[in-house]
C-alpha positions in Angstrom: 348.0 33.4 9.6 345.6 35.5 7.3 347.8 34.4 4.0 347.4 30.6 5.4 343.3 31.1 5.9 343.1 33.1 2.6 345.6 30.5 0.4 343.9 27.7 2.2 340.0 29.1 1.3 341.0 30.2 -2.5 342.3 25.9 -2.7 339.3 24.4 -1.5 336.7 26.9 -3.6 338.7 25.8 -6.8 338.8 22.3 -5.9 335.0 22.4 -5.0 334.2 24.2 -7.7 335.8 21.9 -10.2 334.4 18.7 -8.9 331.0 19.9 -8.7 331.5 20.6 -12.5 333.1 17.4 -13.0 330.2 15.6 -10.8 327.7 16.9 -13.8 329.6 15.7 -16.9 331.0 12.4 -15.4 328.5 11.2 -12.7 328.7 7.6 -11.1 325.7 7.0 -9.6 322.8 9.0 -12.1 320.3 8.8 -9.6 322.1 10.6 -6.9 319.5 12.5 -4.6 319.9 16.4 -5.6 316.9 17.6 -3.4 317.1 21.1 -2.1 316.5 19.5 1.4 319.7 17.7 1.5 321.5 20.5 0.4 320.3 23.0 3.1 321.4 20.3 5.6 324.5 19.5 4.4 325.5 23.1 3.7 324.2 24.0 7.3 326.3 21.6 8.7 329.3 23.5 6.8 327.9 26.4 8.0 328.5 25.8 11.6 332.0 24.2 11.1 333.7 26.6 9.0 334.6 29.1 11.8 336.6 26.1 13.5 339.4 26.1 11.4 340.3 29.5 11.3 339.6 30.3 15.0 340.7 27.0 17.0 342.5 24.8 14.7 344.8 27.4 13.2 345.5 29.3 16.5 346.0 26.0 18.5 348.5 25.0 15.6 350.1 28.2 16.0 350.8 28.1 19.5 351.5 25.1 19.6 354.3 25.4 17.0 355.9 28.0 19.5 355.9 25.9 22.1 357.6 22.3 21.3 360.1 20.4 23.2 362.5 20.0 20.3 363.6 21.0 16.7 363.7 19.4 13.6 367.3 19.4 12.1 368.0 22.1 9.6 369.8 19.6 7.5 366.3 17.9 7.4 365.4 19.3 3.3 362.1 21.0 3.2 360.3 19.2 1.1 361.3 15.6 3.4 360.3 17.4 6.2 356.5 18.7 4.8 355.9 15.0 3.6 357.0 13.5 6.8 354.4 15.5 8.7 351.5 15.1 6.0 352.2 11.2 6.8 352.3 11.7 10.2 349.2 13.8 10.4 347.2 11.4 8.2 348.3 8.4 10.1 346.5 10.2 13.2 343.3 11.1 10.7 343.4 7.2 10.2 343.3 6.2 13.6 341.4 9.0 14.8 338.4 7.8 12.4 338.6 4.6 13.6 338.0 5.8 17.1 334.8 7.7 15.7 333.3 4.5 14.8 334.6 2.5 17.5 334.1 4.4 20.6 329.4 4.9 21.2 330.4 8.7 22.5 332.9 9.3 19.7 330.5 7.7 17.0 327.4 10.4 18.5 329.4 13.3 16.5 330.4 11.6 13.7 326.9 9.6 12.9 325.3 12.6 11.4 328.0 12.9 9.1 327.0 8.9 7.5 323.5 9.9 7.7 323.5 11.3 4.3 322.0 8.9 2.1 323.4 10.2 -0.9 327.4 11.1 -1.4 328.8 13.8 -3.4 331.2 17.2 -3.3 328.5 18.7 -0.1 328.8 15.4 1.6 333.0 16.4 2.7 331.9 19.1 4.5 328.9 17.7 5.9 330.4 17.2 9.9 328.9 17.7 13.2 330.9 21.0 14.3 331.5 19.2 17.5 333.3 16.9 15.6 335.8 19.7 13.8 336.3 21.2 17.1 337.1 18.4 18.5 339.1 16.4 15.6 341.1 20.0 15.7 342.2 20.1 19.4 343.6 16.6 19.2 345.5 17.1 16.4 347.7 19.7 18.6 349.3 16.0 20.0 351.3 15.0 16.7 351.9 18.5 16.2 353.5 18.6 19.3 355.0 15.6 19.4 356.7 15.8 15.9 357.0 19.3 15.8 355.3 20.6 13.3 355.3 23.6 11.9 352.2 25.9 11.4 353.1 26.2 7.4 352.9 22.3 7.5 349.6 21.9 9.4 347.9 24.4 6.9 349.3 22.8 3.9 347.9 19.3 5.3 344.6 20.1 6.8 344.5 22.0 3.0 345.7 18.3 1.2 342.8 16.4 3.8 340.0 19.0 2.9 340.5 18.5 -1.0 341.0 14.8 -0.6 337.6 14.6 1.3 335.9 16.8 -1.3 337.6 14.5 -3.9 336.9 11.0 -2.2 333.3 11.9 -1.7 332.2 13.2 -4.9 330.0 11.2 -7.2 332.6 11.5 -9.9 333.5 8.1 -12.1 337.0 8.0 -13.0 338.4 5.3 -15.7 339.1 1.9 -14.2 342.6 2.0 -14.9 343.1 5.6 -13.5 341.5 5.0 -10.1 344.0 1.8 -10.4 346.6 3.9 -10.6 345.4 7.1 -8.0 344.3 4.4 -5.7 347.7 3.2 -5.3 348.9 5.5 -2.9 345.4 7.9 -2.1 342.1 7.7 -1.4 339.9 7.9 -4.5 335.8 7.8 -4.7 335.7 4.2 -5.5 337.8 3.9 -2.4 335.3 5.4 -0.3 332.0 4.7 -1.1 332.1 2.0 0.6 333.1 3.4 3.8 329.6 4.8 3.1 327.5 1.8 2.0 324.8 0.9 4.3 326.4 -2.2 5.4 327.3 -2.9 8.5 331.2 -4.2 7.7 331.7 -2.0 5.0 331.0 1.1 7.6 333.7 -0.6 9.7 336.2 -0.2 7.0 338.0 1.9 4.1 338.8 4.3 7.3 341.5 5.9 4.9 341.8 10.2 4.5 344.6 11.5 2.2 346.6 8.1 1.9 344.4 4.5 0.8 347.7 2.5 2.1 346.6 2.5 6.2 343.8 0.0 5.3 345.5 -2.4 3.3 348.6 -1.7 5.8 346.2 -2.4 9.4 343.8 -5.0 7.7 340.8 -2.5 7.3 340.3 -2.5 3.7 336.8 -4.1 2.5 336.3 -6.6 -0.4 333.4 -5.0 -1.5 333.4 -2.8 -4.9 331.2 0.3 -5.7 328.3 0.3 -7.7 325.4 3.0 -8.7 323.3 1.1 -7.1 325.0 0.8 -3.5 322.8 2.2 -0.6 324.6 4.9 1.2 323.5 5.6 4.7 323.9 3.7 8.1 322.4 0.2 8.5 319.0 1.3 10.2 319.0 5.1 10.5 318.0 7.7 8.4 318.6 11.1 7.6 317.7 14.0 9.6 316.7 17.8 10.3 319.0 20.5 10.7 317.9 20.5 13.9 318.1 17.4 15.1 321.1 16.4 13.5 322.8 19.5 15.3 321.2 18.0 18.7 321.4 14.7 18.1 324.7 13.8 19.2 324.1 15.4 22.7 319.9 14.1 22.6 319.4 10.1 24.0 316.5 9.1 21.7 316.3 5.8 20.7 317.7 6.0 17.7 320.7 7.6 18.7 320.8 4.9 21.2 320.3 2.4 19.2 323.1 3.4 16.5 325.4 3.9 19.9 324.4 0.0 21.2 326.0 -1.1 17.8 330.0 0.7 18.5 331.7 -1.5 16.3 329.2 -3.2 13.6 332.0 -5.8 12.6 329.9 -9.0 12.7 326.0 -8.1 12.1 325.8 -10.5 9.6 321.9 -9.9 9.6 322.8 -6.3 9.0 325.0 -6.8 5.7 322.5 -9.6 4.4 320.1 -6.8 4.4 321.9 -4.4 2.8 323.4 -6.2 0.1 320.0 -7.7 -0.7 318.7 -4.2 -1.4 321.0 -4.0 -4.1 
């Protein structure tokens, strides 16, 4: 399990690396918010993530990959079989963000995560740790179910944390080849707008590794990024370490408030607003 931490870790710093480069010499939006504030939150937020992966989701995957109900057929190729379970496991990630926004309690871990008002490579790992944890356990059900092997849960949760560092970054990609990534994955274009401070849009684009799930179950927004587009949730804004740690298990009124709204399909007022701040 060491190789899979250590192989998984080297990935992610290269891809990270790369994009945060990339994010200097081809930025979208040039008057992305680089304040040293931001940055200790979101990298606090990492902070008290990181350890999830490594000592729950990992060791959960493990055991539960000892412990299923059938096999996979060893005439099953190797390379069909990984692909099957990335599909599988990013279907769940699909529906499993959905439910974030959906469900009040569920949407209390992931809110902090859309209260940055400003996207880039720190904005992937910018999530509640309750959130990991709990994103994590549940997993063990399709890995159960489908019988997954650990290799194939490393190599995916490996795919989903490059994809998120990838689909977050303020990187702008040539017209024609985000036409032709966006095809089949997520690209930045892509999901910005899960991120624009409008209430719809935040309803939408609910899409991890793979962009077809939206256009598949009817949650793909019309709308198109632009520099200009106001990042945030319709209402809130950003903030402390502190209170974004506490917030999801505090009641103030903003947290209550954001909670009231569960599903923000229909606040027409909402999206007037934001798209008139344009």
């Amino acid at each position: 399990m060491l190789s899979l931490v250590t192989s998984k870790g080297a990935i992610l710093a290269i891809v990270f690396v790369a994009l945060f480069a990339a994010e200097r010499r081809f930025a979208f939006a040039a008057s992305a918010k680089f304040a040293a504030s931001r940055l200790v939150r979101n990298v606090a937020l990492w902070a008290s993530a990181a350890p999830i992966s490594p000592l729950i989701a990992l060791p959960i995957a493990a055991f539960i990959s000892e412990v299923q109900i059938w096999s996979r057929p060893e005439t099953l190729a190797p390379i069909i079989s990984i692909v099957i379970s990335i599909v599988l496991l990013d279907l769940w990630t699909y529906f499993l963000h959905r439910a974030y926004h959906e469900a009040p309690i569920l949407w209390r871990l992931h809110r902090p995560h859309h209260l940055d008002e400003t996207l880039d490579v720190t904005s992937a790992v910018r999530f509640h740790f309750a959130e990991v944890a709990l994103s994590a356990l549940t997993r063990a059900i399709p890995v159960w179910l489908f019988a997954m092997p650990l290799t194939h849960v490393a190599i995916f949760e490996t795919l989903l944390l490059s994809a998120a560092i990838f689909h977050h970054s303020n990187v702008s990609l040539p017209p024609s080849v985000d036409r032709l990534i966006g095809k089949l994955f997520v690209t930045p274009n892509f999901h910005w707008v899960h991120h624009h401070r409008c209430a719809s849009d935040l309803q939408s684009n609910f899409g991890a590794v793979f962009s077809f799930w939206d256009r598949l179950f009817g949650t793909k927004s019309a709308t198109v990024r632009s520099a200009t587009m106001p990042i945030g949730v319709p209402g809130d804004g950003d903030m402390s370490v502190v209170a974004l740690l506490l917030s999801p298990f505090v009641r103030t009124g903003m947290v209550q408030a954001s909670a009231r709204q569960g599903s923000y399909l229909g606040r027409e007022a909402a999206d007037r607003s934001a798209r008139s701040a344009q």
